[in-house]
Structure formats: structure tokens, C-alpha cells
C-alpha positions as semicolon CSV with decimal commas, in nm:
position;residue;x (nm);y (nm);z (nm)
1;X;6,491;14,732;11,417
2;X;6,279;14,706;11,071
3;X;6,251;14,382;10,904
4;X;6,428;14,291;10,620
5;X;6,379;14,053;10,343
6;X;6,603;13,943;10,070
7;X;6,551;13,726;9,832
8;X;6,877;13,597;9,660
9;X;6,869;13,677;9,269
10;X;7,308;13,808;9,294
11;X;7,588;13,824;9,425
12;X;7,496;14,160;9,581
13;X;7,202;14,057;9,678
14;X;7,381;13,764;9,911
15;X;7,638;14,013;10,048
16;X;7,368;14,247;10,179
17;X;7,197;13,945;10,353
18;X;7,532;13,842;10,506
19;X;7,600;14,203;10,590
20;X;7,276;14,231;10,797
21;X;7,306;13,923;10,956
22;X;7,670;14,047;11,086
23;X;7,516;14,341;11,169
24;X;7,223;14,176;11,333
25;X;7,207;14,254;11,755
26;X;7,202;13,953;11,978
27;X;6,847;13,776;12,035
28;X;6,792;13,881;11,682
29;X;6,695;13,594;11,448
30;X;6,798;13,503;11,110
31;X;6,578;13,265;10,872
32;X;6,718;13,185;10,543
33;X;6,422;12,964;10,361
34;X;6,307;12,902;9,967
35;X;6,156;13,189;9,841
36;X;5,774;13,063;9,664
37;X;5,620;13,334;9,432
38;X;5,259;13,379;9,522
39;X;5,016;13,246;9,322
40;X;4,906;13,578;9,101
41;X;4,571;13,748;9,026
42;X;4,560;13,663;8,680
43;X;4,561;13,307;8,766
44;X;4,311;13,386;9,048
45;X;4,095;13,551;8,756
46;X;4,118;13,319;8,534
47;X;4,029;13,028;8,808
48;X;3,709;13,244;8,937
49;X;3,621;13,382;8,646
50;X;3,687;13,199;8,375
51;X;3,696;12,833;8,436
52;X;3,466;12,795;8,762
53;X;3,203;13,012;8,539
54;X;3,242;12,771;8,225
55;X;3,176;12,474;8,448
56;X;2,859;12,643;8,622
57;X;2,712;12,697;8,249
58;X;2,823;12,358;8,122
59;X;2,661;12,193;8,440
60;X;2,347;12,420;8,386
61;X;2,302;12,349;8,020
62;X;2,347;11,995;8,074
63;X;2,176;11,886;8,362
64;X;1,971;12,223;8,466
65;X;2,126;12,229;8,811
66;X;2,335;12,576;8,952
67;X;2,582;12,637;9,124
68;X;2,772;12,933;9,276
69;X;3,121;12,978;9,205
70;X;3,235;12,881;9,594
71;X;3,036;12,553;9,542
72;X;3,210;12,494;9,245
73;X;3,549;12,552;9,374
74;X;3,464;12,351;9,677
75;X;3,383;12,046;9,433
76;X;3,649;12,056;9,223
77;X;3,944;12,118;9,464
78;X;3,749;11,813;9,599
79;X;3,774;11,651;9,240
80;X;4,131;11,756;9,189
81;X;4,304;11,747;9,487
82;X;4,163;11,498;9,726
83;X;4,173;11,456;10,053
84;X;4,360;11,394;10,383
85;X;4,222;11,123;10,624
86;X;4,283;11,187;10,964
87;X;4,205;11,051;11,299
88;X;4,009;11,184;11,590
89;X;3,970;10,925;11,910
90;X;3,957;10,632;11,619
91;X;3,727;10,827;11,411
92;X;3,859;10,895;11,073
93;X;3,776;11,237;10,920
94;X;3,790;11,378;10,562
95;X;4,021;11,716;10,550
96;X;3,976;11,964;10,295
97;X;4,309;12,031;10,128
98;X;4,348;12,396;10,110
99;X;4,485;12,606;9,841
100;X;4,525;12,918;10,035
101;X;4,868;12,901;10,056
102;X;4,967;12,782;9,704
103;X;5,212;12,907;9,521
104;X;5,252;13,052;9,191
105;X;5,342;12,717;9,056
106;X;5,103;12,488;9,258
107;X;4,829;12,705;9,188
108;X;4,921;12,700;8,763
109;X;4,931;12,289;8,826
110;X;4,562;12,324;8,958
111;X;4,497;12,537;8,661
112;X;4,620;12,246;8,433
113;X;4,455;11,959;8,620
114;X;4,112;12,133;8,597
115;X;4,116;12,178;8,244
116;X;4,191;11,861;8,168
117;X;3,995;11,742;8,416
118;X;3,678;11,911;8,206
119;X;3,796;11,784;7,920
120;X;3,855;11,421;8,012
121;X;3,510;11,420;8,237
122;X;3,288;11,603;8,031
123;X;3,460;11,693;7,670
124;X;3,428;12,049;7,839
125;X;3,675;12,280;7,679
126;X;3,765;12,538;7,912
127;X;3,845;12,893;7,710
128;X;4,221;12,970;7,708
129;X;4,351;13,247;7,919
130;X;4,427;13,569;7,705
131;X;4,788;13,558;7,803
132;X;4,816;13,232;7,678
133;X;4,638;13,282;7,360
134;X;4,832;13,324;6,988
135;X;4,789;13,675;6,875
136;X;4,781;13,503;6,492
């Protein structure tokens, strides 16, 4: 049987899930969850080629030191995220938290907190996106 996935925007939309549910054979299973819009590539784009880049020439200008754009993202998810301590045997260990699985919305509040985290850091004004911009 194919796989099906609905995501609930109607009425219609809610009777076909409940329709192929009934329909469904036994040993067949059913998982009804949030739907999360993936983050998009403009937002990617704008993250790896707009902001990480403005940071790599501020830093180089500044202080003569460069950086690739994975280094970059490394340190700032570092910066603007955190991270997780856990424990191994009584050690305690620093976790990466990962943005791999962000959404469209976590990923756009990572877009925020790094541009104001330029700003408030370094008075670093990070370019606007062009989708964001006033055509005036």
C-alpha cells in the first residue's frame, strides 16, 4: 500500500484522512502529528550566504583573522544557541545543539538572534534579505 500524507488545511482535507484510516488494513498504522514547515532555501541562502559571509569580512577587516563559512556557523550556533551538558560515567560533556532539523520558524528565530547578535556584539549590521527589503 503507498503512503499517504495529509496535512489538515479543510474540511476535505480531514475527511480524506479519516477515509483512509477506515480504509486502512489491519497491522497498518496511523500517525496523526503537527505538521512543521521546513526551514526554506532562501533562509538557508541568506544564513550561508549572506550573514555567515558578512561576519567572515567583518572579523577579517577587524582583526585580520579568516574563517570559512562552516567555522563560522559552528561558532555562532555556539554563540546563539548554547549548549546541552550531558553525562558520560560522571564526566560531563558539551553537546552541540543541532539545527538540522529546524523548522521554518526555528530556523527564521536563528536568523533574528544572529543579527542582533552582530549588532549588539560588534555594531555589525548584517544586510537585509531582498525579500524583506522596501521596494521604495
Amino acid at each position: 500500500m503507498k503512503k499517504h500524507r495529509i496535512i489538515i488545511r479543510s474540511d476535505w482535507h480531514r475527511e480524506r484522512a479519516a477515509s483512509l484510516a477506515r480504509s486502512a488494513p489491519e497491522g497498518f498504522e496511523v500517525v496523526i502529528q503537527k505538521h512543521r514547515e521546513n526551514k526554506t532555501i532562501p533562509q538557508l541562502g541568506y544564513t550561508f550566504g549572506i550573514i555567515y559571509p558578512t561576519i567572515i569580512g567583518f572579523i577579517e577587516d577587524s582583526h585580520g583573522d579568516t574563517f570559512s563559512v562552516e567555522e563560522i556557523h559552528k561558532y555562532m550556533k555556539r554563540q546563539i544557541l548554547g549548549v546541552e551538558h550531558k553525562e558520560i560515567d560522571g564526566d560531563i560533556i558539551e553537546v552541540e545543539i543541532e539545527l538540522k532539523k529546524s523548522d521554518k520558524d526555528a530556523w527564521s528565530g536563528y536568523i533574528d538572534r544572529l543579527v542582533a547578535y552582530c549588532w549588539n556584539r560588534w555594531g555589525l549590521q548584517i544586510p537585509a534579505p531582498h525579500w524583506k527589503e522596501d521596494p521604495a
